[in-house]
GUMI-688950 format. One record per residue: z, x, y of N, C-alpha, C, O, CB in turn; residue number from 0. Coordinates in steps of 0.2 Angstrom, whole numbers. Each point is the difference from the previous one (the first is absolute). Glycine has a CB too. Example, Ala and Ser with C-alpha at 12.3 -4.5 7.8 and 13.67 -1.06 7.14 Angstrom:
39, 66, -28, 0, -4, 6, 0, 4, 6, 3, 5, -1, 3, -14, -5, 0
-10, 7, 11, 1, 4, 6, 3, -4, 5, 1, 3, 6, -11, 3, -9, 1
END
This chain:
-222, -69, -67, 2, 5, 4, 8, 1, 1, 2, 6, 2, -13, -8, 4, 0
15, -3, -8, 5, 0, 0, 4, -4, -6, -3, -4, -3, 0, 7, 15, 1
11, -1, -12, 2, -3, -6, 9, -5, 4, 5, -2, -3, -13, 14, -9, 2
6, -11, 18, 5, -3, 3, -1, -2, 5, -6, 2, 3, 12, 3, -9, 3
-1, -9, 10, -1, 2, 8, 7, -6, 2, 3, -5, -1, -20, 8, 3, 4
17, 2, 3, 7, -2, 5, 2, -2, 5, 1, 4, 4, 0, 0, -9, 5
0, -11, 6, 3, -5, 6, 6, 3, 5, 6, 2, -2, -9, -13, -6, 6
0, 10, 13, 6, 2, 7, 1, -10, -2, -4, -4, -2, -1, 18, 15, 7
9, -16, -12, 3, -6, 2, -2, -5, 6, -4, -5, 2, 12, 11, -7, 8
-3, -2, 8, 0, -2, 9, -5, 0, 3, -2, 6, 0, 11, -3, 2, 9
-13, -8, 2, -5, 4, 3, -7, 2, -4, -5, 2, 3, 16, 2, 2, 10
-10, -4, -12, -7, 2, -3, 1, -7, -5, 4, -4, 3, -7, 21, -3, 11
2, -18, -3, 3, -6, -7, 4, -6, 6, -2, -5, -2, 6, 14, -12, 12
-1, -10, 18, 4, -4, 4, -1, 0, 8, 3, 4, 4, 4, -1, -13, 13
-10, -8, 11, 0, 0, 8, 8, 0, 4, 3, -5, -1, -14, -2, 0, 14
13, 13, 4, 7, -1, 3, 1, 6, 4, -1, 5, -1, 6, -11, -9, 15
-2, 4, 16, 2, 3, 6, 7, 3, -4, 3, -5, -3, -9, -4, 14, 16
8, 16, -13, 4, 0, -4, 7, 2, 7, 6, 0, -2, -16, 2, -11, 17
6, 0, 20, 4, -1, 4, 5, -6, 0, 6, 1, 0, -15, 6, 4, 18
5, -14, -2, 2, -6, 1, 4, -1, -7, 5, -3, 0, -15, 0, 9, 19
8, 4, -14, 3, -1, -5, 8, 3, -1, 5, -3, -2, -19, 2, -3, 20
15, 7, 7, 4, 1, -4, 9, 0, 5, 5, 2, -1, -17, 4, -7, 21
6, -10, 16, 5, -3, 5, 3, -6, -3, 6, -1, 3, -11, 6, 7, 22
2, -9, -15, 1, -6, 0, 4, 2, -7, 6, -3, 0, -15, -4, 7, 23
7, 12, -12, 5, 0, -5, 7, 3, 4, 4, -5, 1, -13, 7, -10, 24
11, 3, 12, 5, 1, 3, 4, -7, 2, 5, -1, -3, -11, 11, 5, 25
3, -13, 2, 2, -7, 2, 4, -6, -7, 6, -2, -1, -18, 5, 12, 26
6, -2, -14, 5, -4, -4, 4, 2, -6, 1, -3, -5, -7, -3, 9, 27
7, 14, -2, 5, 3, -4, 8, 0, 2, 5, 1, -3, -15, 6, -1, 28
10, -7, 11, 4, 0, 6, 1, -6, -1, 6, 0, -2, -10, 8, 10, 29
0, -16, -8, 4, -5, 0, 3, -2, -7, 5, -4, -1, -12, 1, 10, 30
4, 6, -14, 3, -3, -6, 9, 4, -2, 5, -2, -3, -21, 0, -2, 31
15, 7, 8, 7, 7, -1, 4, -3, 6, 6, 3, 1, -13, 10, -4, 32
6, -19, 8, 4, -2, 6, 1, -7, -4, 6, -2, 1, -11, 8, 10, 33
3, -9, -15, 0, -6, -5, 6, 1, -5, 4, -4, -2, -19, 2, 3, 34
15, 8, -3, 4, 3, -5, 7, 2, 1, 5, 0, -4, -15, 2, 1, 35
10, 0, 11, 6, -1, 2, 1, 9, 0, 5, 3, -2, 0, -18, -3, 36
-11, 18, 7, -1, 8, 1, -3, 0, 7, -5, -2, 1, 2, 6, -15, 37
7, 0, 20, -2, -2, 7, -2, 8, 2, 0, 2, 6, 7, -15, -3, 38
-9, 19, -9, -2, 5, 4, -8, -2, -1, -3, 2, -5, 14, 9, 3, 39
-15, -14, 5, -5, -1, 1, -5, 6, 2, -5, 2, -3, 10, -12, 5, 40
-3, 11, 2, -2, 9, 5, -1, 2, -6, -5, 0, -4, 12, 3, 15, 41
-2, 0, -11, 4, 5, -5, -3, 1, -7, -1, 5, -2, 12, -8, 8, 42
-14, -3, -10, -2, -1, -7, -7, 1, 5, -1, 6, 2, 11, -15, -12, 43
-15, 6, 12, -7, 3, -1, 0, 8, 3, -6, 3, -1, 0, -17, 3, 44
12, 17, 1, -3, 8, 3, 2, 1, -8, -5, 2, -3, 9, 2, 19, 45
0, -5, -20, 0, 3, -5, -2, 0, -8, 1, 3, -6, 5, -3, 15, 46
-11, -6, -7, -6, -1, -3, -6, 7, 0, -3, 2, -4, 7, -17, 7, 47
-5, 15, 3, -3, 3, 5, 0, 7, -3, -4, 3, -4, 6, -10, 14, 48
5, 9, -8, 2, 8, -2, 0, 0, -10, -3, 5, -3, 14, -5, 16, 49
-10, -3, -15, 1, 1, -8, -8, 0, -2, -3, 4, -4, 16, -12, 2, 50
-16, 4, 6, -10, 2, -3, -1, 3, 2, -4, 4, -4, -1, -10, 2, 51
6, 9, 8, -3, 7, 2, 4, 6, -6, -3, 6, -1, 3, -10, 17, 52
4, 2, -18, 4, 7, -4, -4, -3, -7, 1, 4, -5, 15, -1, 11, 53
-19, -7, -7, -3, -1, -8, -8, 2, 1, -4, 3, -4, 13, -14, 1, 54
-10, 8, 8, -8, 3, 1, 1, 9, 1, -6, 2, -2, 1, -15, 9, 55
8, 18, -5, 2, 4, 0, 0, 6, -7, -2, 6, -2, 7, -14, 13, 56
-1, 4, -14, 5, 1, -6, -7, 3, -5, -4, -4, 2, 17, -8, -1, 57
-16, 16, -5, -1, 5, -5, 3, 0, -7, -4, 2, -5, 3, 3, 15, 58
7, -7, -11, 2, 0, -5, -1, -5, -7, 3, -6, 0, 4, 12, 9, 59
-10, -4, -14, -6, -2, -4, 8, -4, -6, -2, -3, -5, -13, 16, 8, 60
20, -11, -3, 7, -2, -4, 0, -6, 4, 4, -4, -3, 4, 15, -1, 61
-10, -14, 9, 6, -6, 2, -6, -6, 2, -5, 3, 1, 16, 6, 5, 62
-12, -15, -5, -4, -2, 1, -1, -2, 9, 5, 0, 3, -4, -1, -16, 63
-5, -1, 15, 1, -3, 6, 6, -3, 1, 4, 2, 5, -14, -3, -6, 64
12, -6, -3, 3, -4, 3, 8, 5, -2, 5, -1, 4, -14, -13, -6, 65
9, 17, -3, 7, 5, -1, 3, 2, 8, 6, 0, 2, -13, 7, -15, 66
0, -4, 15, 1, 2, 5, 1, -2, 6, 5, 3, 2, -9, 1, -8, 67
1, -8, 8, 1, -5, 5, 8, -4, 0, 3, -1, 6, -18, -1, -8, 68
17, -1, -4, 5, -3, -1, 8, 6, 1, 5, -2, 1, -15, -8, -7, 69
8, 18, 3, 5, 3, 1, -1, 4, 6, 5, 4, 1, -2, -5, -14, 70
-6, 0, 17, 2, 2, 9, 3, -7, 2, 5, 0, 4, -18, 10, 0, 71
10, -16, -6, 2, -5, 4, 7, -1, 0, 3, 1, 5, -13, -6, -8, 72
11, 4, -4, 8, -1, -1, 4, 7, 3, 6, -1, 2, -8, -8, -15, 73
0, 14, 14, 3, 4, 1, 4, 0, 9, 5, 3, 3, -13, 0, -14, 74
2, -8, 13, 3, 0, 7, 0, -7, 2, -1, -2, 5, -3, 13, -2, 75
7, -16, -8, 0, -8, 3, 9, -1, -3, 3, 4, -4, -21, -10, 0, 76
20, 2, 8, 7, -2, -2, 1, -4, -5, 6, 1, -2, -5, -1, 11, 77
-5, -4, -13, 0, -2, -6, -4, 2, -4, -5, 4, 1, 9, -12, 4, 78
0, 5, -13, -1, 4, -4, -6, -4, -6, 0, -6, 0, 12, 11, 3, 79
-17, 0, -8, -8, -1, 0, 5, -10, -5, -1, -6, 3, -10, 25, -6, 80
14, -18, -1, 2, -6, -4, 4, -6, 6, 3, -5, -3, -1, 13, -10, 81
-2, -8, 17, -2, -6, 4, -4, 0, 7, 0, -5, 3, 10, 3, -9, 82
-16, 8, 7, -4, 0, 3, -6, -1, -1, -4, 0, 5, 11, 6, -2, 83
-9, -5, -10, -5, -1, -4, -3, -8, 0, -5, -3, 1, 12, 13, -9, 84
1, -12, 7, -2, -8, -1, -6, -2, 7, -5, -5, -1, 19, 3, -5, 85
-13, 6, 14, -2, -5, 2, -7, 3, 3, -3, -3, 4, 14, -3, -4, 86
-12, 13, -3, -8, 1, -1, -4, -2, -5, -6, 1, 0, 8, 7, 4, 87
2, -13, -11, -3, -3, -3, -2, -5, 2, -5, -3, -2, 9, 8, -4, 88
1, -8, 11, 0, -7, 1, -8, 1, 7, -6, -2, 0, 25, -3, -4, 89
-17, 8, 7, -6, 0, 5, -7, 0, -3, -4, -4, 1, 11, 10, 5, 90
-7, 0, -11, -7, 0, -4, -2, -7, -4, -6, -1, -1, 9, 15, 0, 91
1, -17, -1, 0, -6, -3, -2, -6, 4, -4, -4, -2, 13, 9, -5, 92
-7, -5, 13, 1, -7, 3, -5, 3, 8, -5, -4, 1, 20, -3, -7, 93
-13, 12, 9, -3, 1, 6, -6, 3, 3, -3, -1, 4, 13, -1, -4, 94
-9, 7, -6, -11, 2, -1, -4, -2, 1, -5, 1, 3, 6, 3, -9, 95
0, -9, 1, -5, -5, -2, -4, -3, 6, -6, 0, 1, 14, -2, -12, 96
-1, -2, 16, -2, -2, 7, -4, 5, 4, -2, -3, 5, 11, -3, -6, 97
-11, 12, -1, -4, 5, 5, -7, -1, -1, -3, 4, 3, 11, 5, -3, 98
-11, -13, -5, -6, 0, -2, -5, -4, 7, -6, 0, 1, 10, 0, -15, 99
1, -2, 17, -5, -3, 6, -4, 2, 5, -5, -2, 4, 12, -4, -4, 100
-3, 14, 0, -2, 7, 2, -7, 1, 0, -3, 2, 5, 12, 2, -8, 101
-11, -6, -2, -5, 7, -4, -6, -6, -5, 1, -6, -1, 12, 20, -3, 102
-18, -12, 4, -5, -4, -1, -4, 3, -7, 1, 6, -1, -3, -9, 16, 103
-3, -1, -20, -4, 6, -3, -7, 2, 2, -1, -3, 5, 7, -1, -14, 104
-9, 8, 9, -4, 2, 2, -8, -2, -6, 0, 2, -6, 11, 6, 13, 105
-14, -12, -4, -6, -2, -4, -3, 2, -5, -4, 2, 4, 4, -5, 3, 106
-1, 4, -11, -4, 3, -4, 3, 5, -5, -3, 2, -5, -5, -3, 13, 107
15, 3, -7, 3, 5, -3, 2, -1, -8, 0, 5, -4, 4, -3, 15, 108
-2, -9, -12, 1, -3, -4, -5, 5, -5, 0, 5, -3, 4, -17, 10, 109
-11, 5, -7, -6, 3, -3, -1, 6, -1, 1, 2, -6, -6, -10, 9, 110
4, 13, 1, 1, 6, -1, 5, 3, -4, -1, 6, -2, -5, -7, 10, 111
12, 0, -8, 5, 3, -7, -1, -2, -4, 2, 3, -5, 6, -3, 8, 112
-13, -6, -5, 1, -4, -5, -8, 4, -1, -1, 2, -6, 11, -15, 8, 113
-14, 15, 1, -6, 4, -5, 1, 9, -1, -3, 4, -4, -6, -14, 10, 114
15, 11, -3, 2, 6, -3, 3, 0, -6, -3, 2, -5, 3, 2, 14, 115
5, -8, -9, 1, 0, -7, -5, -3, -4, -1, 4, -4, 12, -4, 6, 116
-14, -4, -2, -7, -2, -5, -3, 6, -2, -3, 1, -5, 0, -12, 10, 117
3, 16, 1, -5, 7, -5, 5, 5, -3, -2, 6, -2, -9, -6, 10, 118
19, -3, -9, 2, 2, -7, 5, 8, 2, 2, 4, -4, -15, -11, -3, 119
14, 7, 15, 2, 4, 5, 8, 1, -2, 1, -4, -5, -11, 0, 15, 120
16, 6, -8, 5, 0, 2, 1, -2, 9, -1, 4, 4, 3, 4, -16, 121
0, -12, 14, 5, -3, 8, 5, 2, 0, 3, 0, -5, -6, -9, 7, 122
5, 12, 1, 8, 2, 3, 2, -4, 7, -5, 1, 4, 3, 12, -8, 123
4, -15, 6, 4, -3, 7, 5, 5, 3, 6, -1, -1, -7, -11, -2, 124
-3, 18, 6, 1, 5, 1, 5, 1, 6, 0, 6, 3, -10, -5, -9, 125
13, -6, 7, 5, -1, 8, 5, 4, 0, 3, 1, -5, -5, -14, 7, 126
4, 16, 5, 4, 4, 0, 7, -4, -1, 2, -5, 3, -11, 14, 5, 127
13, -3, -16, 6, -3, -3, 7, 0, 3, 4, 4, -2, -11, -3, -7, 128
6, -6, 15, 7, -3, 3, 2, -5, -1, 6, -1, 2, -9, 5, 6, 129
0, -7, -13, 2, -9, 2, 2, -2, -9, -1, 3, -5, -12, -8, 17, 130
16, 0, -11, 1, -1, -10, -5, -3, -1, -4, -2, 4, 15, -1, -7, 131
-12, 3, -6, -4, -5, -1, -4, -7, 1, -6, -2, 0, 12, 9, -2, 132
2, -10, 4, -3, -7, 2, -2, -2, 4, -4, -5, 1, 10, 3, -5, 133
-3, 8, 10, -5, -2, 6, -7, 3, 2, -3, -2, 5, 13, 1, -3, 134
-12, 5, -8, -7, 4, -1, -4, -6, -1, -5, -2, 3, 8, 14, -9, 135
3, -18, -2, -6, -2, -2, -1, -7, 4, -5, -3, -1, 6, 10, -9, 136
5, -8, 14, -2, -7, 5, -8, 2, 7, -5, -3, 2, 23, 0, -3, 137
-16, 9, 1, -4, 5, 7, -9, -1, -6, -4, -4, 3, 17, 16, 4, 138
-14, -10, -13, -5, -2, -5, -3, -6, 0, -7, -1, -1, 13, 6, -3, 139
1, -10, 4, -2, -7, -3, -3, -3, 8, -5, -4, 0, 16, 3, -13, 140
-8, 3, 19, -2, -1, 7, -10, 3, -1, -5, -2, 3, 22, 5, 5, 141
-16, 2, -11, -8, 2, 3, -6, -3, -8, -5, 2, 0, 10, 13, 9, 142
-1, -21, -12, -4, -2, -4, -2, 2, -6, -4, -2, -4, 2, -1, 12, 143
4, 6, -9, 2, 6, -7, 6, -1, -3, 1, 5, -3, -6, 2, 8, 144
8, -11, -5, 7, -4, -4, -4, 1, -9, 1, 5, -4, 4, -17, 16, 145
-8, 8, -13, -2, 2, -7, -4, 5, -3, -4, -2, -5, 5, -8, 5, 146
-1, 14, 2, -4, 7, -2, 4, 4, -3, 6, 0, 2, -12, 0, 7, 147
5, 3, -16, 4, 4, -2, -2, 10, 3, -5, 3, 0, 6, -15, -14, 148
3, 14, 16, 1, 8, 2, 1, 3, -4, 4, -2, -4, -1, 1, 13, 149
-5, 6, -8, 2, 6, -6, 7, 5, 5, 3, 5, -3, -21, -3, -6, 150
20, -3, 13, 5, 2, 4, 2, -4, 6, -5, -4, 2, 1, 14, -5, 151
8, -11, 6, 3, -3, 5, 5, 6, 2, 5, 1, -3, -8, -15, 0, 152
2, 18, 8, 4, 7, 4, 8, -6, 3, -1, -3, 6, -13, 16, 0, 153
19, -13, -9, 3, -6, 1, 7, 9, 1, -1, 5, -2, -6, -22, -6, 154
12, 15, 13, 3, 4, 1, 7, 0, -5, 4, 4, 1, -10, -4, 10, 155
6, -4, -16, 3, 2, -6, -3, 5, -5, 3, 3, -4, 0, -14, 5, 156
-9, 11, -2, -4, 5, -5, -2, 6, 3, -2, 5, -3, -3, -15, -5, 157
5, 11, 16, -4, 6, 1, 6, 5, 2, 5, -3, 1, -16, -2, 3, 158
9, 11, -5, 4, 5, 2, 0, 2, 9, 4, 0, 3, -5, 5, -16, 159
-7, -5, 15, -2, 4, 5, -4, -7, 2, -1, -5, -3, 2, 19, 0, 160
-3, -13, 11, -1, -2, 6, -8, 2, 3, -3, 5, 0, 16, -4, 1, 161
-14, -7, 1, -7, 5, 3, 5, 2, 9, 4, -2, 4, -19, -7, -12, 162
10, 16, 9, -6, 3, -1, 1, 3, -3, -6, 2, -2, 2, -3, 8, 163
10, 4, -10, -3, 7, -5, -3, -2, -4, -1, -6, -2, 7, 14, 3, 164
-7, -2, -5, -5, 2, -4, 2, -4, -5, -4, -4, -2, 0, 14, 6, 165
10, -7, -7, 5, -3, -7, -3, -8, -1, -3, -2, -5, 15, 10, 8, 166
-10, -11, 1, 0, -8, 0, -7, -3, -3, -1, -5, -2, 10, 4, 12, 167
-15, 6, -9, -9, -1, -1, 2, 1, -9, -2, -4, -4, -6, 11, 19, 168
12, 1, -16, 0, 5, -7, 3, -6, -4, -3, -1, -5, 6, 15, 10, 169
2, -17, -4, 4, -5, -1, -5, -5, -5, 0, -1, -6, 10, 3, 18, 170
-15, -6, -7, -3, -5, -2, -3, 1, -5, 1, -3, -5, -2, 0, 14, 171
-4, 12, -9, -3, 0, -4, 2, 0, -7, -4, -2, -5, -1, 4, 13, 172
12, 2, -8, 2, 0, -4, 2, -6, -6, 0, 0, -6, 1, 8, 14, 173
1, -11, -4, 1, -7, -1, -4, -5, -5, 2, -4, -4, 1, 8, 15, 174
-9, -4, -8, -6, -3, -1, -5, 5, -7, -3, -3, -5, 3, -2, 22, 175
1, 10, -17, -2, 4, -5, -7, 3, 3, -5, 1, -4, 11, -8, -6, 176
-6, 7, 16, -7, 4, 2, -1, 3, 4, 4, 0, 5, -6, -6, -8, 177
-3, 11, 4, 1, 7, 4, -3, -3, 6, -5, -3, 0, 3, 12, -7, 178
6, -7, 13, -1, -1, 8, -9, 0, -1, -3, -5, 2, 15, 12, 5, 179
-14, -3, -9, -8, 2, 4, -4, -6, -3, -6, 0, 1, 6, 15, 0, 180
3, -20, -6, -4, -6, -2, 6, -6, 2, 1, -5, -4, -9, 12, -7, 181
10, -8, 18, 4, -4, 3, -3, 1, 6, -2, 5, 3, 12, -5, -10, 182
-12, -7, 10, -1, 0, 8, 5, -6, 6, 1, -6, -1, -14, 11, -4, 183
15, -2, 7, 8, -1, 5, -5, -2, 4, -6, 2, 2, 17, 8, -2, 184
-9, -18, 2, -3, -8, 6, 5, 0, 4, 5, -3, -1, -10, -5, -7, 185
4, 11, 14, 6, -3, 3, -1, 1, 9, -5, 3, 1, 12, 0, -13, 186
-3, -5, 16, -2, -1, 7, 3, 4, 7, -2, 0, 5, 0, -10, -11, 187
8, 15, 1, 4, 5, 4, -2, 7, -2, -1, 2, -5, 11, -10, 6, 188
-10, 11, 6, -4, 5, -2, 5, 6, -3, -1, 4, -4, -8, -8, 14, 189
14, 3, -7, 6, 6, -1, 4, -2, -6, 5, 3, 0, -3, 1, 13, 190
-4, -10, -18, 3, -1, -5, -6, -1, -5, 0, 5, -4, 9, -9, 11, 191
-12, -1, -7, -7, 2, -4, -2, 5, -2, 1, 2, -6, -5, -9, 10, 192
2, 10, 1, -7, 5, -1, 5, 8, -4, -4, 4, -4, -5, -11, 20, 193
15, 9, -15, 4, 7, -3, -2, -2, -7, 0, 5, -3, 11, -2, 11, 194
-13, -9, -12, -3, -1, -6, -5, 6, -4, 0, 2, -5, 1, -13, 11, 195
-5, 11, 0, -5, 6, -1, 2, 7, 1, -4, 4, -2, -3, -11, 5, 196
13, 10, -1, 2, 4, -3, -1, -1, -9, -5, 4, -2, 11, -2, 13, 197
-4, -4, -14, 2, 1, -7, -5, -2, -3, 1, -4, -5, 11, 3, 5, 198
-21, 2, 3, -5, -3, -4, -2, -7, 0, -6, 0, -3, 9, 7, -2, 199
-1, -12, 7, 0, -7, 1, -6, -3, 6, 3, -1, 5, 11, 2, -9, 200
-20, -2, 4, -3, -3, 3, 2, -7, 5, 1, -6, -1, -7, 12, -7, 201
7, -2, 13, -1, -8, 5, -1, -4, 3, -4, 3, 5, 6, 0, -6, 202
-2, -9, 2, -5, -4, 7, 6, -2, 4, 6, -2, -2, -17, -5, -4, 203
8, 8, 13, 6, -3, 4, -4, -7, 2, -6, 0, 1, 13, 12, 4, 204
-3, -18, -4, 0, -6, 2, 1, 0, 7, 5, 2, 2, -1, -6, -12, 205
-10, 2, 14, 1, -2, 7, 3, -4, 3, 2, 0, 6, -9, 3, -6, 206
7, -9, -5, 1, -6, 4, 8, -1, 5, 0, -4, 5, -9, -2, -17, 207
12, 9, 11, 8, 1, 0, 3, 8, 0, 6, 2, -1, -6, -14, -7, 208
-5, 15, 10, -1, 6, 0, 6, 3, 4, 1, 0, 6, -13, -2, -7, 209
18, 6, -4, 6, 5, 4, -3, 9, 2, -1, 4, -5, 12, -12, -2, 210
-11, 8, 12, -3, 8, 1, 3, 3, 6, -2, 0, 6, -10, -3, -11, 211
18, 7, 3, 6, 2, 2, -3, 7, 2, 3, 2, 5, 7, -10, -12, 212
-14, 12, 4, -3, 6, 2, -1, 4, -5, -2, 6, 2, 5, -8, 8, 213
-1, 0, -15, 1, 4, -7, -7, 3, -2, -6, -3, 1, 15, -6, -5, 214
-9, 16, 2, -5, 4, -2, -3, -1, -7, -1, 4, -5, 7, 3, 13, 215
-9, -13, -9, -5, 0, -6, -2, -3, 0, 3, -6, 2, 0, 10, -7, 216
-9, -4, 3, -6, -2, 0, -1, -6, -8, 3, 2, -5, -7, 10, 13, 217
1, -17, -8, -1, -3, -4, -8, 0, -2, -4, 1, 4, 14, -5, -1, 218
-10, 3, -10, -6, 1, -5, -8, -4, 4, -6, 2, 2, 16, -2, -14, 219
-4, -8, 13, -5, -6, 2, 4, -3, 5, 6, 2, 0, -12, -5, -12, 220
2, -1, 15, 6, -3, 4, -4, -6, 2, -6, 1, 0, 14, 10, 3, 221
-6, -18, 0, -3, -4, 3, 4, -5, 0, 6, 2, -1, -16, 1, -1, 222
7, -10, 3, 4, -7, 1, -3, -2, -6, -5, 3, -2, 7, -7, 16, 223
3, -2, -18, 0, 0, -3, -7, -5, -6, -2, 1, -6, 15, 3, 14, 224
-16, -9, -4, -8, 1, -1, -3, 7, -3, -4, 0, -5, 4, -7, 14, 225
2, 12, -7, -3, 7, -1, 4, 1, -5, -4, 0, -6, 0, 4, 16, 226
10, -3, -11, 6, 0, -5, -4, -4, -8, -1, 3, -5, 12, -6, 17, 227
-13, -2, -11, -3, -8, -3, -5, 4, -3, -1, 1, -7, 4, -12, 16, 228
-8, 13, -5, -6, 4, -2, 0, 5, -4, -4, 0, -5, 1, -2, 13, 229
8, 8, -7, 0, 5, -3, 3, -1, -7, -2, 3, -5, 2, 1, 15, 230
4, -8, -10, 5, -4, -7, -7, -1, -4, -1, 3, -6, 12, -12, 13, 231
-17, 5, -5, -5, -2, -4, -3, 4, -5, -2, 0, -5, 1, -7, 12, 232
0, 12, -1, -6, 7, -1, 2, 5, -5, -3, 3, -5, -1, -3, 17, 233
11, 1, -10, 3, 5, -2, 6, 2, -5, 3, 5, 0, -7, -6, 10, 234
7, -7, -15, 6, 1, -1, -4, -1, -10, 4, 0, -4, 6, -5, 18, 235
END
């Protein structure tokens, strides 16, 4: 029925309050940049803040995410990317890692990636591309899926575009080498997931963790994830 299918992260593949979560990343982005002997604390997460809102925004298919993100950043930070760099590497390196206590895996998910790809499918880890790499694949390796090989990971180095539009869905399939209408989009936000289906893409929404902000569309399938589990069997 299908020749792909595509993981929301957070929330669908990952047990995580992404609320709670991403007070504690702040937190210890704020201590590690006060460690460093950088005391706009404030000041660096509003403009964390401001710079993804202008990348999640951003359209322009020449630049990538992180292009993006990093040339509004620097544009309005007092220091400069070659010694500011250092210490989002150093965060991502040493203080991410520490956020795993957050966030839990979710049972059974494992096994079930691991029988889609057995029927020879393409996976994507379809998470909306804000984050680098490493912290996709720590957030991965957190939901027990560390050794799984992906045929994508939407990492905010390789994507152009953002969910919700449309582009960022176009993007994948592109990507992957397959037409949306033989791709089905897994995921648990409604105003993010589900614009999928514009561009042909079937989808299930995930209850368990369920974001439903009021967004106008409907999904194909939808349930907790047992049901999720079931439909995987019948249907993939």
């Amino acid at each position: 029925m299908f020749k792909a299918v595509l993981f929301d992260l957070d929330g669908t593949l990952l047990h995580i309050d992404m609320d709670y979560f991403l007070k504690q990343y702040f937190k210890k982005m704020v201590e590690l940049a006060a460690e460093m002997g950088y005391r706009e604390g404030s000041r660096l997460v509003e403009q964390v803040w401001n710079s993804t809102d202008v990348m999640i925004a951003d359209l322009n298919h020449d630049a990538s995410n992180e292009e993006v993100f990093m040339r509004d950043f620097y544009r309005n930070w007092p220091y400069p990317p070659e010694e500011f760099n250092l210490f989002f590497d150093r965060f991502y390196r040493e203080r991410f890692p520490l956020l795993k206590e957050f966030c839990r895996p979710f049972p059974g998910v494992p096994e079930m990636v691991e029988y889609i790809m057995g029927q020879g499918l393409k996976v994507v880890v379809a998470t909306n591309a804000v984050f680098p790499l490493s912290a996709l694949q720590d957030r991965i390796a957190w939901a027990g899926l560390g050794h799984h090989q992906f045929d994508l990971i939407t990492s905010y180095e390789l994507m152009h575009f953002c969910k919700p539009h449309v582009q960022y869905y176009q993007e994948i399939a592109q990507r992957i080498g397959v037409q949306p209408e033989d791709c089905l989009m897994v995921g648990n936000d409604t105003g993010e997931d589900l614009p999928a289906g514009k561009i042909g893409m079937k989808t299930f929404l995930v209850e368990d963790l369920l974001i439903d902000k009021g967004a106008d569309y409907k999904a194909d399938w939808q349930g907790g994830l047992p049901h999720l589990f079931d439909f995987v069997k019948k249907c993939i």
